[in-house]
FILOKE-666907 format. One record per residue (C-alpha): x, y, z; residue number from 1. Coordinates in steps of 0.5 Angstrom, whole numbers, plus 500, padded with zeros to 3 digits. Each point is the difference from the previous one (the first is absolute). Layout:
X; Y; Z; seq
X; Y; Z; NUM
...
***
This chain:
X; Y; Z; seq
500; 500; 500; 1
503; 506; 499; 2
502; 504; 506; 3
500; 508; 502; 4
507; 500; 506; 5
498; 506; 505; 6
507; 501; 504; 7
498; 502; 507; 8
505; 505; 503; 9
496; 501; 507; 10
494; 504; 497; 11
493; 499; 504; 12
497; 499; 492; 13
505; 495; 497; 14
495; 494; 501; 15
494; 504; 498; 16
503; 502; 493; 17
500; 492; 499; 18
492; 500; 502; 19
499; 505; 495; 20
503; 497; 494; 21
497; 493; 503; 22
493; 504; 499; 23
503; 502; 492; 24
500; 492; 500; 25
508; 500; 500; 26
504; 496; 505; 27
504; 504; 504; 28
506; 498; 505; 29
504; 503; 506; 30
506; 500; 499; 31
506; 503; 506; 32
502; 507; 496; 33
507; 498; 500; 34
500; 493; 496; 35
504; 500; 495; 36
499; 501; 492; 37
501; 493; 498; 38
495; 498; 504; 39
495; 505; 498; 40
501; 498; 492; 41
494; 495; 499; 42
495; 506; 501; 43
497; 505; 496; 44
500; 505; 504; 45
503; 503; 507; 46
496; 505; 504; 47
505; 503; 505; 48
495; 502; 507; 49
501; 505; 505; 50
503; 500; 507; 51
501; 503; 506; 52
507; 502; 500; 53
504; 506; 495; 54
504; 496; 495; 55
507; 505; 502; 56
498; 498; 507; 57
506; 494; 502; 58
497; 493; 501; 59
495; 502; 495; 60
497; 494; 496; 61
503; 501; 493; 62
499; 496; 493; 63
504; 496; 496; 64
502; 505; 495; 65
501; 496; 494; 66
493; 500; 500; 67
499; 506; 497; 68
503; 496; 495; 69
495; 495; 499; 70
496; 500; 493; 71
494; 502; 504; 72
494; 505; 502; 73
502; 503; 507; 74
496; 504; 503; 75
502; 503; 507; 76
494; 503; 505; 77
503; 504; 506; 78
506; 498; 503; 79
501; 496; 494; 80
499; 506; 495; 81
505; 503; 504; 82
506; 494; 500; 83
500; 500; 492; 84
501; 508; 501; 85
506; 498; 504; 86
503; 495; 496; 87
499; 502; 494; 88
503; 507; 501; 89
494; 505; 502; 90
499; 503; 507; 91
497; 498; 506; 92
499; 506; 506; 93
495; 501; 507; 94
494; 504; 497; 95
499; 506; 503; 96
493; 498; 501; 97
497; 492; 502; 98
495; 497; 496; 99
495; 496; 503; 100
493; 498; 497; 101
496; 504; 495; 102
504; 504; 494; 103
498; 503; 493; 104
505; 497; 495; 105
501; 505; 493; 106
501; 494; 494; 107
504; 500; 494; 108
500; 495; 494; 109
503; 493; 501; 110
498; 493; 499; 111
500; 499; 507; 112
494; 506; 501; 113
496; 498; 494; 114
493; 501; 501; 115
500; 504; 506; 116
498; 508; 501; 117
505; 505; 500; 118
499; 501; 507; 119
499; 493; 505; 120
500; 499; 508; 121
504; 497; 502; 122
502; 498; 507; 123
508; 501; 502; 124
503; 498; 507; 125
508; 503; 501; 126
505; 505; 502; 127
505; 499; 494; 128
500; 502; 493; 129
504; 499; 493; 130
503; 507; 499; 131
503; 498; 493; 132
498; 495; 495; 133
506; 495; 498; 134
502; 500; 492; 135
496; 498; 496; 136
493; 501; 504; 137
494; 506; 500; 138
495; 502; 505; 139
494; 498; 499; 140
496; 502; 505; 141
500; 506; 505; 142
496; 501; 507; 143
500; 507; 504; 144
506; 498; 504; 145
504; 494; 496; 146
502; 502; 493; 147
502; 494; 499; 148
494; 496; 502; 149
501; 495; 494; 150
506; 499; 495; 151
501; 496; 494; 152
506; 497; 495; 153
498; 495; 494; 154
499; 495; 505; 155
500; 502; 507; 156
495; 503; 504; 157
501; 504; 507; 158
494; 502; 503; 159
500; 504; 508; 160
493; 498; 501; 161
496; 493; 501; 162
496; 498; 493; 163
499; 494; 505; 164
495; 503; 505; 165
493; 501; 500; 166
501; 508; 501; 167
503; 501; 494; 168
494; 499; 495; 169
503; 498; 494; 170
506; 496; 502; 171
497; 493; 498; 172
500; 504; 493; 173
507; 502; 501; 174
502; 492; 503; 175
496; 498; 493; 176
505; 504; 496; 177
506; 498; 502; 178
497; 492; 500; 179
499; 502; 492; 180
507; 502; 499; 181
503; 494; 503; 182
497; 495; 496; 183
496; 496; 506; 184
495; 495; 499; 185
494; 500; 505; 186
499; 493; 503; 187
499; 501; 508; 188
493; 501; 503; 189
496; 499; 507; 190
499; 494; 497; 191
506; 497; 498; 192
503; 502; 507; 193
493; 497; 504; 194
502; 493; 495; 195
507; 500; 502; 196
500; 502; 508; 197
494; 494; 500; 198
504; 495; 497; 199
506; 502; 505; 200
496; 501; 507; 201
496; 492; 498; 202
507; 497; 500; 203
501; 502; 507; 204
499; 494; 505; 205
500; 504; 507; 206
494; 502; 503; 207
499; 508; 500; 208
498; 505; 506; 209
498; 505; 498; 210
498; 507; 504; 211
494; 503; 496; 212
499; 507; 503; 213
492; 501; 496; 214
504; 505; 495; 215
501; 500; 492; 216
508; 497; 501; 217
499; 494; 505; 218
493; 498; 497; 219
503; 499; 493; 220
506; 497; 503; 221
494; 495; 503; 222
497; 499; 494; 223
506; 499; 495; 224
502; 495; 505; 225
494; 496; 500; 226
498; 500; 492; 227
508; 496; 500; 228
498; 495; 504; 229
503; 501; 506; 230
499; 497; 508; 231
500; 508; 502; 232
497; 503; 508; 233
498; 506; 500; 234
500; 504; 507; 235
498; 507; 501; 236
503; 504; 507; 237
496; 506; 503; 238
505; 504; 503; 239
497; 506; 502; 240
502; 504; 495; 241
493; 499; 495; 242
496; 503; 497; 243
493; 500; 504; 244
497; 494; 499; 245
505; 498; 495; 246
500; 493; 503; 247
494; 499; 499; 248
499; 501; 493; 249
506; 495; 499; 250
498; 494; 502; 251
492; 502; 497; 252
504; 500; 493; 253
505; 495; 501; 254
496; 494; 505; 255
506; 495; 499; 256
505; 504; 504; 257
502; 499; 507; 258
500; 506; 505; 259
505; 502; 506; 260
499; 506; 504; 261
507; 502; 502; 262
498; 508; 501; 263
502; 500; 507; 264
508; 497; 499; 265
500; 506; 494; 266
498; 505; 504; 267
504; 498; 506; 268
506; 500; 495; 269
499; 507; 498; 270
499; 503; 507; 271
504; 507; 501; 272
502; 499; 492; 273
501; 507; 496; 274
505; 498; 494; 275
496; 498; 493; 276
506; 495; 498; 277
499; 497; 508; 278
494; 499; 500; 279
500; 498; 492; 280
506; 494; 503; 281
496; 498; 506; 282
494; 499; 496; 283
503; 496; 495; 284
504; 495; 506; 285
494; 500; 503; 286
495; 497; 494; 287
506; 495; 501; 288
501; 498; 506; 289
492; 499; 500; 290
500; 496; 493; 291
505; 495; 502; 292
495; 500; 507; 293
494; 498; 496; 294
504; 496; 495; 295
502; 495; 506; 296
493; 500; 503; 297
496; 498; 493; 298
505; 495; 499; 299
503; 504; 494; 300
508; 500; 503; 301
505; 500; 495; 302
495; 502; 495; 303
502; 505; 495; 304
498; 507; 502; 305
497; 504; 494; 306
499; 507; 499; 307
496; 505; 495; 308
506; 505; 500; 309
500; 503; 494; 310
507; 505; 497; 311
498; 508; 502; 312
501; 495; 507; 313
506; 498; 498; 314
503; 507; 497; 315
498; 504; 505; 316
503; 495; 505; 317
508; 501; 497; 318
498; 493; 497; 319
505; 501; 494; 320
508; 501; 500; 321
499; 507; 499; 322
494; 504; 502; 323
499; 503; 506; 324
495; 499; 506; 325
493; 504; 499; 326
497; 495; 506; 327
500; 493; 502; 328
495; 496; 498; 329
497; 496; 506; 330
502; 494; 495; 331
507; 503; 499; 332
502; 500; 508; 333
507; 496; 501; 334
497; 494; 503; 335
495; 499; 494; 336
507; 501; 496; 337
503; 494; 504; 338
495; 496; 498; 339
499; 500; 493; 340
508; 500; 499; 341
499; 493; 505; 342
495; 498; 493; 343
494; 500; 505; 344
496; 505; 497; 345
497; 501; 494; 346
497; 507; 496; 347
496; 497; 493; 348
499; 508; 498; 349
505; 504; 503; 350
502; 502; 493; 351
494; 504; 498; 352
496; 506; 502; 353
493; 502; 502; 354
497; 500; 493; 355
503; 494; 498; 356
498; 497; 507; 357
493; 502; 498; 358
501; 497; 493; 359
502; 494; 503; 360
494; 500; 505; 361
495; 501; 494; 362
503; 494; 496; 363
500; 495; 506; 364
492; 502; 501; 365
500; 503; 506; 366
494; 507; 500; 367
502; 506; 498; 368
497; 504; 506; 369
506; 495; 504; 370
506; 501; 495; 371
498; 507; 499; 372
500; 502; 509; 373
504; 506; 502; 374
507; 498; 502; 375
502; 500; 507; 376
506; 500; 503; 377
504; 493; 503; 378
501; 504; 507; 379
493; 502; 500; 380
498; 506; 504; 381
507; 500; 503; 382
502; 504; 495; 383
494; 505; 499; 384
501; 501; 508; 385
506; 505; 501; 386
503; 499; 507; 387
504; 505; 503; 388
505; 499; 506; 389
500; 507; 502; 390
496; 507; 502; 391
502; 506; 496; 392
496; 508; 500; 393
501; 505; 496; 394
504; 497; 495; 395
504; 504; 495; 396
502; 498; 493; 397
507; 504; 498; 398
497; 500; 492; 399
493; 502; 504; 400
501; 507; 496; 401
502; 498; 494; 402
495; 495; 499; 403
494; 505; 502; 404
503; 505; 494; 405
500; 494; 494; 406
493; 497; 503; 407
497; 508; 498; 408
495; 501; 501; 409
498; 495; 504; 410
503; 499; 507; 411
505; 494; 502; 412
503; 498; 506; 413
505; 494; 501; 414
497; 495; 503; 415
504; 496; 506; 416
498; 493; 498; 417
504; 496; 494; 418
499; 495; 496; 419
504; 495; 495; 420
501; 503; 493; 421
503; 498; 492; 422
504; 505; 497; 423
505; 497; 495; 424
499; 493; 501; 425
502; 502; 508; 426
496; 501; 507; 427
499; 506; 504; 428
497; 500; 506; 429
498; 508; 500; 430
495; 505; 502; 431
494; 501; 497; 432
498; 507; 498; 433
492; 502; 502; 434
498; 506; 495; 435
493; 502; 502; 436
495; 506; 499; 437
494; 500; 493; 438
503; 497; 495; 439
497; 495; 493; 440
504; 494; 496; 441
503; 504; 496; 442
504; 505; 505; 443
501; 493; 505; 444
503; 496; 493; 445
505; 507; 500; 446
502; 499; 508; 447
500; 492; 499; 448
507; 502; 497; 449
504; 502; 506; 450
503; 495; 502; 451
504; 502; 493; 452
502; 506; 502; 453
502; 498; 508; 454
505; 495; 501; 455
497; 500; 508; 456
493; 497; 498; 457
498; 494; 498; 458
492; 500; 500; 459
495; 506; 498; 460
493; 499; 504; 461
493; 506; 500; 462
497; 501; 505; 463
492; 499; 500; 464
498; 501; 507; 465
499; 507; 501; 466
505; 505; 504; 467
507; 499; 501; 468
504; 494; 501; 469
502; 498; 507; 470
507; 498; 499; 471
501; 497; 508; 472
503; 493; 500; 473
497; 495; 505; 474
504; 494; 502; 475
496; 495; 498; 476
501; 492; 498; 477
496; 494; 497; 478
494; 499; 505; 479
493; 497; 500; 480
497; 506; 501; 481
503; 504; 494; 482
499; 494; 495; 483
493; 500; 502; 484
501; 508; 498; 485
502; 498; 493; 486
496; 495; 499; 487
494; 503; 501; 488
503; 506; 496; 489
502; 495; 494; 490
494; 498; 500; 491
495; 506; 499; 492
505; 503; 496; 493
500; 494; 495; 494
493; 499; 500; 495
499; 507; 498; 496
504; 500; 494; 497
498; 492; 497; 498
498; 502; 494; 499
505; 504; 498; 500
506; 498; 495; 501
505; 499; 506; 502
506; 495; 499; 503
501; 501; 507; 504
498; 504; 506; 505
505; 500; 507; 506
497; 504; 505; 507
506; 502; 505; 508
500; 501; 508; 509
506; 506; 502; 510
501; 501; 507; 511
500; 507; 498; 512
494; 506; 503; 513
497; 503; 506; 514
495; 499; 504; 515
499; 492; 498; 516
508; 499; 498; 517
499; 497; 493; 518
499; 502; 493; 519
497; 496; 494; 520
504; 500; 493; 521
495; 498; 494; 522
504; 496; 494; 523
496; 498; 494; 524
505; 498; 495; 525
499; 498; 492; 526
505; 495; 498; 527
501; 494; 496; 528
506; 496; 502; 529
502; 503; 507; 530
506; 502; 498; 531
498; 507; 498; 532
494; 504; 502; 533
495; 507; 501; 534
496; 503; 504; 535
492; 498; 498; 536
497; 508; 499; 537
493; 499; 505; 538
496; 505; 500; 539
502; 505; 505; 540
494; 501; 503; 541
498; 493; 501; 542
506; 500; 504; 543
500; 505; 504; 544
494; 497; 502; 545
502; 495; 502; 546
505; 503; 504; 547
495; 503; 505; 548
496; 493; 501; 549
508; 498; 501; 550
502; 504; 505; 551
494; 499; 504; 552
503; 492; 501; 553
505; 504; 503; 554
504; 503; 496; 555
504; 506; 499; 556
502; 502; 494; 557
499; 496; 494; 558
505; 501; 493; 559
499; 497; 493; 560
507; 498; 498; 561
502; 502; 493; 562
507; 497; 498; 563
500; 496; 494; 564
505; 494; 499; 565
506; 502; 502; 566
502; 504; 503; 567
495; 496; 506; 568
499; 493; 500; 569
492; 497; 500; 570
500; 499; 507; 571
502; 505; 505; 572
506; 495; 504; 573
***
């Protein structure tokens, strides 16, 4: 089958660039980014993926140059479009202005751009930039703040922006193309991928265990499993950390599962906790230890341990030699890592995304209201309850000022609290700015970029609620009482927005306030795969009245956050 390589250089959207050429009826392999050309020869083509790191910083992964050598079609995105202007005798310097989420694109002519307008969006996350093409090479594309945002010679590409994600509209037709110039025959599908992984998992003589949380990952998984012939025991665990009722509605759907209440073990685990990557670790282990507890009393020891993990679990995770830690899947803890290294773990779709995952979902027969589920998050509500270990009064943001003059007219403050981020491929863990005062979509889709602008923040979030935000800090923990607060909320929340387009809708709990000392942050987001997002753009009304029945639970203030990703991660920790 001819085949399309994706050298993989660290970038939180290598893997993704082989789902899309999958999705064009291609076959895509990951590679390491530094495989030697011989080794790549037999493709039709190479796609150089983006990175973390800067390509002059020591250590850096860097390619084989003989691959530019090669008689193929290369096409580099980001970090890569930013390599083939260093090997090839180009420049590459630190932008004076970052890049992350939405950018307007001016196009020139090129095979590579055939059929697009002359103006694209596209989606950009990165500090460096190509300051001069190499010999040989023109600009192609331009956005405000990148000169070089895409560049060409006969046959090598490089583009600073992501054709691979959903927020750049056109860039399936941009992938199309350069599968066109390649010469690639399209033979991969969903169902050669549902044949062939059938035919691998029915070859398996262990008998399987399977956690099955009642989301869309571990309910395929289940599925997939079975419709292979395998001896699989599914096991759901509540651990206090659900969704109301979520239990519940589990076991109504899928019957044939067992149930084990270890709510209590993973409270007490988390007691007196404030660290996201903490309280992401403690969960992890103790969804171990308490599988291997029940596997022994189900007289199922010694089974193999399946999980649905799926890849942004595994990116996000520093899961490949070169990417950077966003956050630690509770799948992805140390513990869990030692046991799929020892071959006692298995991960049937761990190399697809959401909406492969919901393909998959539909092929297997499973309902569409089943596969089509909000996402929720392994942690559960651990990591939408933000804990803090400490109390803190008039807090005051040395960029306070500055802040309050880009966000003009509108009022801005930095907020005390933190929350994790993705900008270039890295993590942040920074402040979010609030901006508040009367303002529609379009002024806020302008002040959503600031994050752009201020290196100090990470997240940009409105307030709905009327006055001013209370900004003292509360010490606060994972507690029944506060959970109960969320949950309650959670639930309102979405049952007022369930028949809005909504990927997803986290509703967030901050130790932030007066009065009640506890704010809460709206997070509706549209997305398609997980791996890049934007703010859903509710209308502003129904959200304000929203807030007002909210703060009467006991609540003191309530935001709406605006932050595509990146720079913000779906999730707040």
């Amino acid at each position: 089958m001819d085949r399309i390589l994706v050298l993989d250089f660290g970038g939180q959207y290598a893997h993704l660039i082989a789902n899309r050429l999958r999705r064009l009826k291609v076959l895509a392999e990951i590679v390491p980014g530094e495989t030697k050309a011989e080794k790549l020869a037999g493709a039709k083509g190479l796609i150089l993926s983006g990175g973390p790191a800067s390509v002059y910083e020591e250590g850096s992964p860097q390619p084989d140059p003989a691959i530019f050598e090669l008689k193929m079609p290369i096409l580099g995105l980001c970090y890569g479009h930013q390599l083939i202007a260093k090997y090839l005798k180009g420049k590459v310097t630190p932008g004076s202005r970052k890049e992350y989420g939405k950018a307007e694109l001016k196009v020139n002519d090129c095979t590579l751009f055939e059929d697009l307008s002359d103006t694209e969006q596209v989606w950009m996350s990165h500090g460096d930039l190509v300051e001069e093409v190499p010999e040989g090479f023109e600009i192609i594309g331009s956005t405000e703040d990148c000169k070089i945002a895409a560049m060409a010679s006969d046959r090598i590409f490089g583009l600073q922006f992501h054709p691979e994600v959903t927020h750049t509209p056109n860039g399936m037709k941009i992938l199309d193309n350069f599968i066109r110039m390649t010469g690639c025959r399209r033979e991969w599908s969903m169902h050669s991928f549902l044949k062939e992984k059938i035919h691998e998992l029915s070859r398996m003589e262990d008998d399987i265990f399977l956690l099955v949380s009642g989301g869309v990952d571990s309910t395929v998984c289940y599925a997939l499993l079975k419709k292979a012939g395998c001896t699989v025991k599914g096991l759901h665990i509540d651990n206090g950390l659900l969704r109301m009722d979520e239990s519940k509605e589990v076991l109504k759907a899928m019957p044939e599962i067992d149930f084990f209440d270890a709510s209590e073990d993973f409270l007490e685990a988390l007691k007196d906790v404030a660290n996201p990557e903490e309280k992401r670790r403690i969960i992890g282990d103790k969804f171990v230890h308490v599988a291997e507890k029940a596997m022994k009393d189900m007289n199922a020891d010694g089974w193999l341990l399946a999980q649905g993990t799926i890849y942004p679990d595994t990116i996000e995770s520093r899961g490949t030699s070169h990417s950077a830690l966003i956050k630690t899947h509770h799948n992805r803890v140390p513990l869990m890592q030692e046991l799929i290294r020892q071959g006692k773990v298995i991960e049937p779709i761990s190399q697809l995304y959401k909406d492969e995952v919901r393909e998959l979902g539909l092929k297997l027969g499973l309902p569409h209201s089943m596969v089509w589920r909000h996402p929720f998050p392994g942690p559960g509500l651990a990591v939408r309850c933000l804990c803090s270990g400490h109390e803190l009064e008039g807090f005051k943001h040395e960029d306070n000022a500055l802040i309050s003059r880009l966000a003009a007219p509108l009022k801005a403050v930095i907020a005390p609290v933190s929350s994790v981020g993705v900008q270039g491929d890295a993590r942040t863990y920074r402040h979010p700015a609030i901006v508040y005062g009367k303002a529609d979509w379009e002024a806020l889709d302008s002040i959503s970029h600031l994050p752009n602008k201020l290196g100090s923040i990470n997240r940009v979030m409105y307030m709905v609620s009327d006055g001013e935000p209370q900004l003292d800090l509360h010490r606060a923990f994972i507690t029944k009482k506060r959970l109960s607060l969320l949950r309650k909320v959670d639930k309102f929340v979405n049952s007022n927005v369930k028949d809005k387009d909504i990927w997803q809708f986290p509703v967030i709990l901050i130790p932030m306030g007066g009065d009640y000392g506890e704010s809460i942050i709206l997070r509706p987001v549209m997305s398609r795969e997980a791996m890049t997002a934007t703010y859903a753009k509710l209308p502003l009304e129904d959200m304000r009245r929203l807030a007002k029945e909210i703060q009467a639970m006991g609540v003191d203030c309530v935001y709406y956050d605006i932050t595509t990703k990146p720079p913000g991660t779906i999730e707040w920790e």
